[in-house]
C-alpha positions as CSV (number, residue, x, y, z in Angstrom):
1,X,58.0,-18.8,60.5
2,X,59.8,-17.2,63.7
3,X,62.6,-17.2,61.3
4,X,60.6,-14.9,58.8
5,X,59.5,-12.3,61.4
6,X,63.2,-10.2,61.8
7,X,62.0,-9.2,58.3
8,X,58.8,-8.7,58.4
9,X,59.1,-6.1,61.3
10,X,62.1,-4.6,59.5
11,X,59.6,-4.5,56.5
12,X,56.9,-2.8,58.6
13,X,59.1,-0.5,59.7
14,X,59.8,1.2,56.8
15,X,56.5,1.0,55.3
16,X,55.5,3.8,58.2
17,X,58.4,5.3,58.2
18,X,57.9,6.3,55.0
19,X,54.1,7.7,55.5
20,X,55.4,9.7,57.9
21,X,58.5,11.0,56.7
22,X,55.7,11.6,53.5
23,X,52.6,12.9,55.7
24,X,55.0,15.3,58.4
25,X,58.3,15.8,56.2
26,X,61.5,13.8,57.4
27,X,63.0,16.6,60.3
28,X,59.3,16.4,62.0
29,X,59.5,12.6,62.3
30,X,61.7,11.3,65.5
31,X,62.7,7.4,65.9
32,X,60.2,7.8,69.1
33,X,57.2,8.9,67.2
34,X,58.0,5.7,64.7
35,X,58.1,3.0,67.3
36,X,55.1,4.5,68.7
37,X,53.4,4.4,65.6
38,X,54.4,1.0,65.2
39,X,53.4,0.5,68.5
40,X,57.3,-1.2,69.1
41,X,59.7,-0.4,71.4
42,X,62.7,1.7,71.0
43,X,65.0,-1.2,71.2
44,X,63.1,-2.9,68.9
45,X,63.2,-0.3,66.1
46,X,66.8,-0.2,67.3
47,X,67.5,-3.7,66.8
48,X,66.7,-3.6,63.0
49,X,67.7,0.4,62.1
50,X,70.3,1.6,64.7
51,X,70.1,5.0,63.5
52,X,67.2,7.5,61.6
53,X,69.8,7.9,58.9
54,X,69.7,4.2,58.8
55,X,66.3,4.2,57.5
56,X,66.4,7.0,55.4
57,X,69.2,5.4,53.8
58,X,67.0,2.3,53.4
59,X,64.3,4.2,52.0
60,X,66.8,5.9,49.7
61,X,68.2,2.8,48.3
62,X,64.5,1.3,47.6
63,X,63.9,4.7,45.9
64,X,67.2,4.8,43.2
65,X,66.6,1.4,42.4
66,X,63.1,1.6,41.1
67,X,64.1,5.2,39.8
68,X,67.2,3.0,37.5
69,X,64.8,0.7,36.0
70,X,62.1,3.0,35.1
71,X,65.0,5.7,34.3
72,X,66.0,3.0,31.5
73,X,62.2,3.2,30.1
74,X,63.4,6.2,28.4
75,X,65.2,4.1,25.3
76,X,61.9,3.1,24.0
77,X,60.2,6.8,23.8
78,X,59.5,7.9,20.3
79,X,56.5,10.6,20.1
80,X,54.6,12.8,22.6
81,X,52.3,10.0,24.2
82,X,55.1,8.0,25.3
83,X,56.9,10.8,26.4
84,X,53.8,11.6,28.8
85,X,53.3,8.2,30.0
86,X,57.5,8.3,30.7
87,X,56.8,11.3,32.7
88,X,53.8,10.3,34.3
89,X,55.5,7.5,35.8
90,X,58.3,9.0,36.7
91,X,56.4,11.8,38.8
92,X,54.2,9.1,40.3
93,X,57.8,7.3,41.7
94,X,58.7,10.8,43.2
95,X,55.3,11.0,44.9
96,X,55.4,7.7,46.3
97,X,59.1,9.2,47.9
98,X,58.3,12.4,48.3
99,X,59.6,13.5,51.2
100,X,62.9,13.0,49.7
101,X,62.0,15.9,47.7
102,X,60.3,17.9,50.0
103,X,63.2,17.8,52.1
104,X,66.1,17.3,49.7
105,X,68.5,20.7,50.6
106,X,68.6,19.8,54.1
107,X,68.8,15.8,53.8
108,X,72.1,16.6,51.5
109,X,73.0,19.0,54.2
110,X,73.0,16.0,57.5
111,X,73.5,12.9,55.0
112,X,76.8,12.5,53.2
113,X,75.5,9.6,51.6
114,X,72.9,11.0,49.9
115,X,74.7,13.8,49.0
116,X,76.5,11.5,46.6
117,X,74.1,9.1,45.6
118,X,71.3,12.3,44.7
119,X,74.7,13.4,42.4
120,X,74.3,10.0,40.5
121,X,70.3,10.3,40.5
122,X,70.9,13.7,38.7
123,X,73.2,12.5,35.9
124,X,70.9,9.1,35.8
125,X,68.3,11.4,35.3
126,X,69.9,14.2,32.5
127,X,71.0,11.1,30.9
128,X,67.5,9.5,30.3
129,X,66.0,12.7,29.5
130,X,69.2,13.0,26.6
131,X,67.9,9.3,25.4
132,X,63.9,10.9,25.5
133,X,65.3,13.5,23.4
134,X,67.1,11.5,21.1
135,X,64.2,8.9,20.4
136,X,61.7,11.3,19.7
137,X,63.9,13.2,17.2
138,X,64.5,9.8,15.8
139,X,60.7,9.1,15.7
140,X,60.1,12.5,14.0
141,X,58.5,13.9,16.5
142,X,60.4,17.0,17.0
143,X,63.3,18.6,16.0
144,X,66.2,19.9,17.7
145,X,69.6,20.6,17.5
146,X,72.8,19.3,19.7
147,X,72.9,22.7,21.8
148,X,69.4,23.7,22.9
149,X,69.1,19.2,23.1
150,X,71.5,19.9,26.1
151,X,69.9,23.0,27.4
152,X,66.4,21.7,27.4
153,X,67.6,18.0,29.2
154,X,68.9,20.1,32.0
155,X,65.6,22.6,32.5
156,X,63.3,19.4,32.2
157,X,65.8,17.8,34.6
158,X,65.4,20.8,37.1
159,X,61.8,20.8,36.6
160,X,61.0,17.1,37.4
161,X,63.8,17.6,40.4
162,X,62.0,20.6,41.9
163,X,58.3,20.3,40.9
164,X,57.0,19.2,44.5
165,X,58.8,22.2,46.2
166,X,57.2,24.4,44.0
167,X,54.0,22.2,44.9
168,X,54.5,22.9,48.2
169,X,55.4,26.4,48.7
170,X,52.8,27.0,46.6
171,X,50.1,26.1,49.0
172,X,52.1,24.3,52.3
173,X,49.0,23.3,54.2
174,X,47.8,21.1,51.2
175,X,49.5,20.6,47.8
176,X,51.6,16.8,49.4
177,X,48.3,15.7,50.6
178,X,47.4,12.5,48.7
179,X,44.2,13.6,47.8
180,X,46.1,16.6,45.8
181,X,48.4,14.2,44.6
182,X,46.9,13.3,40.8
183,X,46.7,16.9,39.9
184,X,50.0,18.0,41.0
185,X,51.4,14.7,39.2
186,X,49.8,15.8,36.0
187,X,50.7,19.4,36.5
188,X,54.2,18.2,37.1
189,X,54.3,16.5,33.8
190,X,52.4,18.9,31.4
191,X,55.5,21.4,32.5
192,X,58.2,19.5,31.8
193,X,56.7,18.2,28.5
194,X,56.0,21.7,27.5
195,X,59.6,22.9,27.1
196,X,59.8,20.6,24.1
197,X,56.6,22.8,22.6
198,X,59.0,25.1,20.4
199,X,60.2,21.9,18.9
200,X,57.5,19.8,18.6
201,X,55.9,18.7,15.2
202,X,52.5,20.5,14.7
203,X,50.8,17.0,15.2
204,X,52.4,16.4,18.2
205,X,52.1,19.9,19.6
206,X,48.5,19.2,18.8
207,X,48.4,15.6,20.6
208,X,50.2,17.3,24.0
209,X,47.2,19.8,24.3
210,X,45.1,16.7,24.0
211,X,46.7,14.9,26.4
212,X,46.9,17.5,29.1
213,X,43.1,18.9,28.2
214,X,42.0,14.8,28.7
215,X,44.1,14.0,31.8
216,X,44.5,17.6,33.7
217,X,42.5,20.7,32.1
218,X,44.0,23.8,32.1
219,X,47.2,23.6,34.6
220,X,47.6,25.7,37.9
């Protein structure tokens, strides 16, 4: 068992790290305030993350590996439901990290490695989006050609990228508090689905209102 415990503490420690990079936003949030919330020393948070960049790296890497194997979801999306579900998903993933998001241009900024590694999340993104796209043509769901296909990957892209910053400045004191967080999840996805509106089949045009009526209302 004393064998287990290096782990286990290292475990802990990001599990708080990351409600309080998610509850304060990562620049508020010192190494101090951590071990005190973990009621550890210094050394000990030390011991197991030398650096903050050390566990935001570690929080990082826990993120882009769920974020690959849902990203590859995408192949199996034929018609509007799916897509939501897809999207769904995917926004509650960026919740779950989002102080990544909240915080992304000035992460980038201090963190060289995330600087290249949000690169790849990008293009893993744009890519499964492209494969969304190209199974609900398939599926007959909607119809779209080669050019606006590319033009509306990238605007769902920037919309799923940037949809919590918009959250937030939209109403700082509140919109990343949990309590918010199922209405600005389905708010997130009713606006990226809805740039495929002008291409939709009338049946599925019909089915997205549904869907966003049934699990949202009328959006914010």
């Amino acid at each position: 068992m004393a064998k287990k415990a290096p782990r286990r503490t290292a475990e802990r420690i990001l599990e708080v790290t990351l409600d309080l990079f998610n509850r304060f936003g990562e620049p508020n949030v010192s190494t101090t305030l951590i071990s005190a919330e973990l009621n550890i020393s210094p050394g000990n948070l030390y011991y197991h993350y030398p650096a903050k960049d050390e566990l935001i790296n570690a929080l990082f890497d826990r993120y882009e590996g769920t974020l690959s194997e849902l990203l590859n979801a995408s192949d199996s999306v034929r018609d509007v439901e799916d897509a939501w579900f897809f999207m769904h998903t995917l926004f509650e993933l960026i919740w779950k990290y989002r102080f990544l998001y909240r915080d992304l241009n000035d992460l980038l900024s201090k963190n060289r490695r995330l600087e290249t590694h949000f690169q790849w999340v990008l293009k893993n993104k744009t890519r499964a989006v492209r494969s969304l796209l190209d199974g609900m043509s398939r599926g007959g769901a909607l119809q779209i050609g080669a050019a606006e296909m590319e033009a509306t990957a990238t605007s769902m892209v920037v919309v799923l990228t940037y949809w919590l910053s918009y959250e937030y400045v939209r109403d700082p004191r509140h919109a990343l508090e949990p309590e918010n967080a199922q209405l600005a999840l389905l708010r997130g996805a009713h606006h990226v689905l809805n740039l495929l509106v002008p291409y939709l089949e009338p049946d599925q045009r019909s089915h997205l209102q549904s869907l966003v009526r049934a699990y949202a209302g009328a959006p914010g």
